[in-house]
C-alpha positions as CSV (number, residue, x, y, z in Angstrom):
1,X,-31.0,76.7,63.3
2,X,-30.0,77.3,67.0
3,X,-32.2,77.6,70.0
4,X,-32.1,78.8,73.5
5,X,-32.6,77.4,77.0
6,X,-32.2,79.5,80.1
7,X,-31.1,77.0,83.2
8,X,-30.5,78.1,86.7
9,X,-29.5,81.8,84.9
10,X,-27.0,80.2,81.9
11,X,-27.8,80.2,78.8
12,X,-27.5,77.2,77.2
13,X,-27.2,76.8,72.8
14,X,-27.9,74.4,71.1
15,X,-27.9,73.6,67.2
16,X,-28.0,70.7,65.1
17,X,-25.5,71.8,62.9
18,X,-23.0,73.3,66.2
19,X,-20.1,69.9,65.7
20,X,-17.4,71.0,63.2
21,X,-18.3,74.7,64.1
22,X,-15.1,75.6,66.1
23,X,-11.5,74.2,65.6
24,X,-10.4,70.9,65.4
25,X,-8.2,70.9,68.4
26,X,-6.3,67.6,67.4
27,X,-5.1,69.5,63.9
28,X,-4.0,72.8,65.8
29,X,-0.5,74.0,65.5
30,X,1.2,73.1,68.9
31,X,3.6,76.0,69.9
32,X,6.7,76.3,67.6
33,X,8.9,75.6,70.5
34,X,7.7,71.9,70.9
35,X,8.1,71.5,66.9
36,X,11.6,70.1,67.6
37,X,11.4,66.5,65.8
38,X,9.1,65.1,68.8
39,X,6.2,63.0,67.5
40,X,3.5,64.1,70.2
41,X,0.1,61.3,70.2
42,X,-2.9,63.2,71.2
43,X,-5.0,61.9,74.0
44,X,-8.1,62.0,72.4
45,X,-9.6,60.6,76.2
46,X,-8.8,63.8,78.3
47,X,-9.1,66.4,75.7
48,X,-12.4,68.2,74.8
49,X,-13.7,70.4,72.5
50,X,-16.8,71.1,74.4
51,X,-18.9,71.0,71.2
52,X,-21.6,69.3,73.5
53,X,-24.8,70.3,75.5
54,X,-24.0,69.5,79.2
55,X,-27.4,71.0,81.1
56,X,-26.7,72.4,84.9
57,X,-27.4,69.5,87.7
58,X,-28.3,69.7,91.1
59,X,-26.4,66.5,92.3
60,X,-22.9,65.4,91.1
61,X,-22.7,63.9,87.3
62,X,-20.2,62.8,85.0
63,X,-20.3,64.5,81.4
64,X,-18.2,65.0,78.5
65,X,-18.7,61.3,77.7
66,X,-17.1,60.4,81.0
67,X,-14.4,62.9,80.5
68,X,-15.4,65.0,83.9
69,X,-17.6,65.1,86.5
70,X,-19.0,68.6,87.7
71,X,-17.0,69.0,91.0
72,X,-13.7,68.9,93.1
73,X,-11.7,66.1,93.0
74,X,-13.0,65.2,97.3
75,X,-15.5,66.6,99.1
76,X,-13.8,69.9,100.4
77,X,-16.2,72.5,98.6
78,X,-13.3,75.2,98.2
79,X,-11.4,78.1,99.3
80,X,-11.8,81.1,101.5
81,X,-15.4,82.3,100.9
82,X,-15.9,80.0,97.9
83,X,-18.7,77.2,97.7
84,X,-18.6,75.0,95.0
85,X,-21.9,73.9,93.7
86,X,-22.7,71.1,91.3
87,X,-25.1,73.5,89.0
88,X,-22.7,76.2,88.1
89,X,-21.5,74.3,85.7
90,X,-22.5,73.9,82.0
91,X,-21.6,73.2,78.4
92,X,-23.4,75.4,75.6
93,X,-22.3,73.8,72.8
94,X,-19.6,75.4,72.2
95,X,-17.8,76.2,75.3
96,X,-17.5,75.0,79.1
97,X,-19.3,77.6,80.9
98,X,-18.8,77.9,84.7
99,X,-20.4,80.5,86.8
100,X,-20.6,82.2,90.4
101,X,-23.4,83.6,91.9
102,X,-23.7,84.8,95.4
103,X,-24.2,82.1,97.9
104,X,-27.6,81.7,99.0
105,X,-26.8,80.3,102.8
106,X,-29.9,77.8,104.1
107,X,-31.4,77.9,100.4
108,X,-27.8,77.0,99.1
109,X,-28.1,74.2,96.2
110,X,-26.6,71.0,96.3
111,X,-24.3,70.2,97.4
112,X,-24.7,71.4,101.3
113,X,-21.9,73.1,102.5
114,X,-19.2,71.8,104.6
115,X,-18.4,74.9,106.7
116,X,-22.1,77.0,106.8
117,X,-19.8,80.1,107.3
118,X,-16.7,80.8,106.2
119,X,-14.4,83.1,106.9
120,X,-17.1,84.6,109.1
121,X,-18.7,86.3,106.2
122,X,-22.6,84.7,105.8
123,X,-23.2,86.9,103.8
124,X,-19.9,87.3,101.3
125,X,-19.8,83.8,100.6
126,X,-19.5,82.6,96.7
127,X,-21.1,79.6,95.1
128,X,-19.1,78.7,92.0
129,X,-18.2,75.7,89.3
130,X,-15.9,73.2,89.2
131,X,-14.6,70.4,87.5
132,X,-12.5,67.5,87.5
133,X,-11.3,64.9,85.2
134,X,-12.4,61.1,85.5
135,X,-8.5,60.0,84.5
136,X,-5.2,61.7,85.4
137,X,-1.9,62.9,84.1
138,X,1.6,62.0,84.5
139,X,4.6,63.7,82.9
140,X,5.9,64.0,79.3
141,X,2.6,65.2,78.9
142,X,1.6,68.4,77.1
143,X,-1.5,70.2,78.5
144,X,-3.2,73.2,77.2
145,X,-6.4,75.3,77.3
146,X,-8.1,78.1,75.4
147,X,-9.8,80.0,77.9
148,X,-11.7,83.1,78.4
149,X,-11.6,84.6,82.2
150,X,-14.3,86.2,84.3
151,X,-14.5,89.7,84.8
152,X,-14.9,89.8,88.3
153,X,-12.8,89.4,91.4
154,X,-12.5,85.7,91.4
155,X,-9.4,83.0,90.4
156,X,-10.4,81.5,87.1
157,X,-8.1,78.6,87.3
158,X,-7.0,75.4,85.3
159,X,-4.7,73.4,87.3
160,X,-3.2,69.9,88.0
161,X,-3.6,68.2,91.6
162,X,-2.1,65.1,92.7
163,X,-5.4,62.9,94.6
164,X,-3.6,63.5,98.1
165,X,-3.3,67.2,97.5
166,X,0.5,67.0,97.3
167,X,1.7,68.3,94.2
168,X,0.2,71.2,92.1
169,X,1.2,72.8,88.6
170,X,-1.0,75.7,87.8
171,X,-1.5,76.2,84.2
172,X,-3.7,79.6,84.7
173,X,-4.7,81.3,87.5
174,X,-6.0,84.8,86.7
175,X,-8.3,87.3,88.9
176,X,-9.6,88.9,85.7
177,X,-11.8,91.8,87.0
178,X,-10.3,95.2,88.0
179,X,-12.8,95.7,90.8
180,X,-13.0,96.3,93.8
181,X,-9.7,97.2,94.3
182,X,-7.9,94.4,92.4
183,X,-6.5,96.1,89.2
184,X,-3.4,95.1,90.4
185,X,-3.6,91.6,89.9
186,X,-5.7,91.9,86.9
187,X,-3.0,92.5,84.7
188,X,-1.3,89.5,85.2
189,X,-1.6,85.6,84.7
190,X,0.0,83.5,87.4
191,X,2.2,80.2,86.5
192,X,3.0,78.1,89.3
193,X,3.5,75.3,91.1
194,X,3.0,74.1,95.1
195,X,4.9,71.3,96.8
196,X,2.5,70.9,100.3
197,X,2.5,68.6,103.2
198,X,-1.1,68.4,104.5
199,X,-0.4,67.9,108.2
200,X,0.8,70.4,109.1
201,X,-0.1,71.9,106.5
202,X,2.6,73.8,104.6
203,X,3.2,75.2,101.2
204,X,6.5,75.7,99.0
205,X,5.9,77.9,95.8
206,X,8.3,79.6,93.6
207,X,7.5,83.9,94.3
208,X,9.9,85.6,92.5
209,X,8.1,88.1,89.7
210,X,8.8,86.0,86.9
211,X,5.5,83.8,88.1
212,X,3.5,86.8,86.9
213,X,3.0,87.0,83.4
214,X,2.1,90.4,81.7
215,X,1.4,91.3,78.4
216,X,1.7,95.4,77.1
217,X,-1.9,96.8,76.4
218,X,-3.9,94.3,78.9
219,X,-4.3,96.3,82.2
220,X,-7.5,93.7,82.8
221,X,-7.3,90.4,81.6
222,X,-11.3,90.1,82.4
223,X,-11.7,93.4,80.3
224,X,-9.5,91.4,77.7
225,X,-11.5,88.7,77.6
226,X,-15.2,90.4,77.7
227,X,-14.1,92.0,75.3
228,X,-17.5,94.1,75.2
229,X,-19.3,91.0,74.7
230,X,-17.3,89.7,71.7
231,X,-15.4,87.2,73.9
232,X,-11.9,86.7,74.0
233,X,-9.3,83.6,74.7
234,X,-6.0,83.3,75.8
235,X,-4.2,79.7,75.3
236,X,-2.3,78.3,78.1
237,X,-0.3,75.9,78.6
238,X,2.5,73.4,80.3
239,X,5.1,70.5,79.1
240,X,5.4,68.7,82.2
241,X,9.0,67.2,80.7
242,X,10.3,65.4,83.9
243,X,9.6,65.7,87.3
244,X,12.0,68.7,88.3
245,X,11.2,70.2,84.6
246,X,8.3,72.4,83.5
247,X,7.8,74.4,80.5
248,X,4.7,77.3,80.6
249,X,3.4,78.6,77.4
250,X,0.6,81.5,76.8
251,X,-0.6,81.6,73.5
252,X,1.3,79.2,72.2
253,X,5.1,81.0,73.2
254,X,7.3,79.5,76.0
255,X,7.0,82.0,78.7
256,X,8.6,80.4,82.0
257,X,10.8,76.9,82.7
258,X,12.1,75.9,85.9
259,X,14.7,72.8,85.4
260,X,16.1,71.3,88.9
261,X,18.0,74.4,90.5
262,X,17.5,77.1,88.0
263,X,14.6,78.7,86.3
264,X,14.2,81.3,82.9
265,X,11.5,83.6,82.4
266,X,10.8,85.9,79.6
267,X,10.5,89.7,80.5
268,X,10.5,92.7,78.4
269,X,11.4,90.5,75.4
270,X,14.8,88.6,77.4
271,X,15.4,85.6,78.8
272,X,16.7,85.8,82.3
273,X,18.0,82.9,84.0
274,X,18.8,82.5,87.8
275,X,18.5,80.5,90.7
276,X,16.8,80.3,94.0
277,X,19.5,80.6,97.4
278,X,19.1,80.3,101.1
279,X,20.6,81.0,104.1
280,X,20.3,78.9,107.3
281,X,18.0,76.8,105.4
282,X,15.1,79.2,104.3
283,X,15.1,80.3,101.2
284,X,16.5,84.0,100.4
285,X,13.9,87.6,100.0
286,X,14.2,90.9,98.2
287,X,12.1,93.2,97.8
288,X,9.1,91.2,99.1
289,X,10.1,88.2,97.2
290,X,11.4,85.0,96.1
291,X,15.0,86.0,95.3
292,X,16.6,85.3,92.2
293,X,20.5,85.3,91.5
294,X,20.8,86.8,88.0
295,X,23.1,84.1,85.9
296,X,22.4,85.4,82.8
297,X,20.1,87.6,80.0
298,X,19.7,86.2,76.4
299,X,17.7,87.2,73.7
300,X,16.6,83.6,73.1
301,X,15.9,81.2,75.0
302,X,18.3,78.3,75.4
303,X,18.1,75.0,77.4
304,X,21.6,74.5,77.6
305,X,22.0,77.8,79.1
306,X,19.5,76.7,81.9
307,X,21.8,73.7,82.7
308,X,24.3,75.7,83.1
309,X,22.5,78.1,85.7
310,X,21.5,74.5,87.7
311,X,24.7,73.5,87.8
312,X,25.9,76.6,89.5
313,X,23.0,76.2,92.4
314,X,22.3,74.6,95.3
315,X,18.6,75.3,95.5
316,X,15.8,73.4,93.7
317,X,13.6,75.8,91.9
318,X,10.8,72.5,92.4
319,X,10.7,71.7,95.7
320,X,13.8,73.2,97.9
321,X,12.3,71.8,101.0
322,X,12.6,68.3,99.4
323,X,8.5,68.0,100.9
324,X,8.3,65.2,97.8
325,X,11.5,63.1,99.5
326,X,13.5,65.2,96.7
327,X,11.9,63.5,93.8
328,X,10.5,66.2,92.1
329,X,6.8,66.1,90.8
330,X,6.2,62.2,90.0
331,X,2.2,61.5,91.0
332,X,-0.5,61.2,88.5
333,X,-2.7,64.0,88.5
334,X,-6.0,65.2,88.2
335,X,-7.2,68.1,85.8
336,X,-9.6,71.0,87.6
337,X,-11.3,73.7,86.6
338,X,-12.8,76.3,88.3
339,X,-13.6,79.8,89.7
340,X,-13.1,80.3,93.5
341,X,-12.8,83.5,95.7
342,X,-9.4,82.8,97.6
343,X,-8.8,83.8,101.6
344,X,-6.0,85.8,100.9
345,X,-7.9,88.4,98.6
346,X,-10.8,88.3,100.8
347,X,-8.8,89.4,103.9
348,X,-7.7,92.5,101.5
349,X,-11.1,93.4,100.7
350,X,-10.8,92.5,97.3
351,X,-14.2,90.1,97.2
352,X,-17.1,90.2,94.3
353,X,-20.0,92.5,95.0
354,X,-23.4,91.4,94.2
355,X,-24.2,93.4,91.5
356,X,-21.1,91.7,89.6
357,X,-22.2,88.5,90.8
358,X,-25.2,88.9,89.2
359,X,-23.8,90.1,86.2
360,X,-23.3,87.4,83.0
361,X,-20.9,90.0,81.8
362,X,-18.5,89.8,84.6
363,X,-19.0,86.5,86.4
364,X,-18.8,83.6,83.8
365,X,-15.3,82.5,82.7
366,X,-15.3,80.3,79.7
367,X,-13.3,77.3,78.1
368,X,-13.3,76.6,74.1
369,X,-11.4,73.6,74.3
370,X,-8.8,71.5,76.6
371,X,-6.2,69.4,75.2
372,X,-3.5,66.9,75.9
373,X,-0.4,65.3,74.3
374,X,1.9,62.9,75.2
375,X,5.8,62.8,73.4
376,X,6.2,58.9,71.8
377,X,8.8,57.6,73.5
């Protein structure tokens, strides 16, 4: 027997009989490439199958059983028009639900904002969820989420973030809905990582295409996942291995690595490896982006042929600016999630409108369940 409770416009279900309804994410199959002999422990302390009623809160709270607490990792309330507010985020039961809504200025909800108008747009801003875990990450460690992304002009996002804002990997970052004017990006999911320095603030990411991942038949992956109301999921994933090694998976198949000075990405069915160059110490453009040199194309993927592309560069595919000391990725990190409307889209134009913020069809991105493994050493 189920029944319903509408809080601050989410609907929230409950049942006595809703544990043991969805998968048991410990049990699940982890993808065939990672079946190699490894024994992999599952941490049963920062995974989450969100078969739990978490009810929306106007001030900051832990939930999960400690797991996460229901905003960013410091005070900074988010990007570009976004405000991140406590109460868009909620747990039905059966998924992690986090919301947007159009940002109510002077009547915001907690918490207040930090910059009352950003971007100079009072009346464009965006309050949406976050979270953030209680306990971090470090590498070998396994990560992976079955999601479902918002049909609307926002990133949904689950990402890794060092405490000092240093080093990122992003798992999924996806602006699911086609309009206005973004079915461009729709159709893809973006795998990435950042390398910063804070002050002044600067920002290394790999661009070449490869960091784009497409699927035939999905022009929209926030059509894909609405799925006209019958919700879809995509799994994604990452193996942080070492810290100049990382492995990106969707739906359970390897995808994308970068390894030290070369990286391989799938597309059109091949494996083509390469590696980053420069020239008077910036790193090398064509065509608008990060260049590659072609090493190879394989029909399968192979790690020793991805050593053998390193060894041929100069070039770190991780951090080619060394702005870790040229240690690669080594911090603990934190795991978020979230929706946020990003400056770089807004200065396009490409911002929610309010009938799609208002709209539980389009501006709710969803998360089944969040897992993590470590490899037994």
């Amino acid at each position: 027997m189920k029944f319903y409770k509408i809080i601050l416009g989410i609907i929230i279900i409950s049942s006595h009989t809703i544990f043991g309804q969805t998968e048991n994410i410990k049990d699940l199959p982890l993808p065939e490439h990672l079946q190699d002999g490894t024994v992999w422990e599952f941490q049963d302390d920062l995974s989450d199958n969100f078969n739990y009623t978490f009810l929306p809160k106007n001030k900051k709270t832990d939930f999960g059983n400690g797991k996460w607490f229901n905003f960013y990792q410091s005070k900074w309330d988010g990007p570009g028009t976004t405000y991140w507010k406590y109460n868009h985020v909620a747990v039905d039961g059966n998924d992690l639900i986090i919301k947007a809504s159009r940002w109510k200025g002077k009547n915001e909800t907690a918490p207040k904002a930090l910059k009352f108008n950003k971007m100079g747009k009072p009346k464009g801003g965006v309050s949406a969820g976050c979270i953030t875990s209680n306990k971090t990450v470090v590498y070998p460690v396994f990560i992976e989420s079955k999601s479902s992304v918002a049909n609307i002009v926002l990133a949904s996002d689950v990402w890794l973030l060092s405490p000092d804002a240093t080093q990122e990997i992003d798992i999924m970052e996806c602006y699911g809905g086609k309009e206005p004017g973004n079915s461009y990006f729709a159709k893809s999911i973006h795998i990435s990582h950042h390398s910063f320095i804070r002050k002044p603030f600067t920002d290394y990411q790999p661009r070449d295409k490869g960091a784009w991942y497409n699927r035939d038949g999905v022009t929209g992956w926030g059509e894909y996942c609405w799925n006209n109301g019958d919700r879809k999921y995509v799994r994604t994933g990452v193996y942080w291995k070492s810290p100049v090694h990382f492995e990106h998976y969707i739906d359970g198949e390897l995808v994308r690595v970068l390894y030290d000075k070369a990286l391989a990405t799938k597309i059109n069915g091949k494996w083509e490896y390469g590696y980053p160059t420069m020239t008077n110490g910036k790193l090398d453009v064509q065509y608008g982006k990060q260049k590659i040199t072609p090493f190879s194309t394989k029909d399968t993927y192979s790690f020793a042929e991805l050593q053998k592309a390193s060894k041929v560069s100069s070039v770190s595919i991780i951090d080619p600016y060394e702005y870790q000391g040229g240690k690669g990725f080594t911090k603990p990190l934190n795991i978020i999630i979230n929706l946020e409307s990003q400056d770089w889209h807004v200065k396009a134009g490409r911002t929610p409108t309010d009938a799609d913020l208002k709209d539980p069809a389009k501006n709710t991105m969803k998360v089944d369940w969040f897992r993590v493994y470590k490899p037994k050493l």
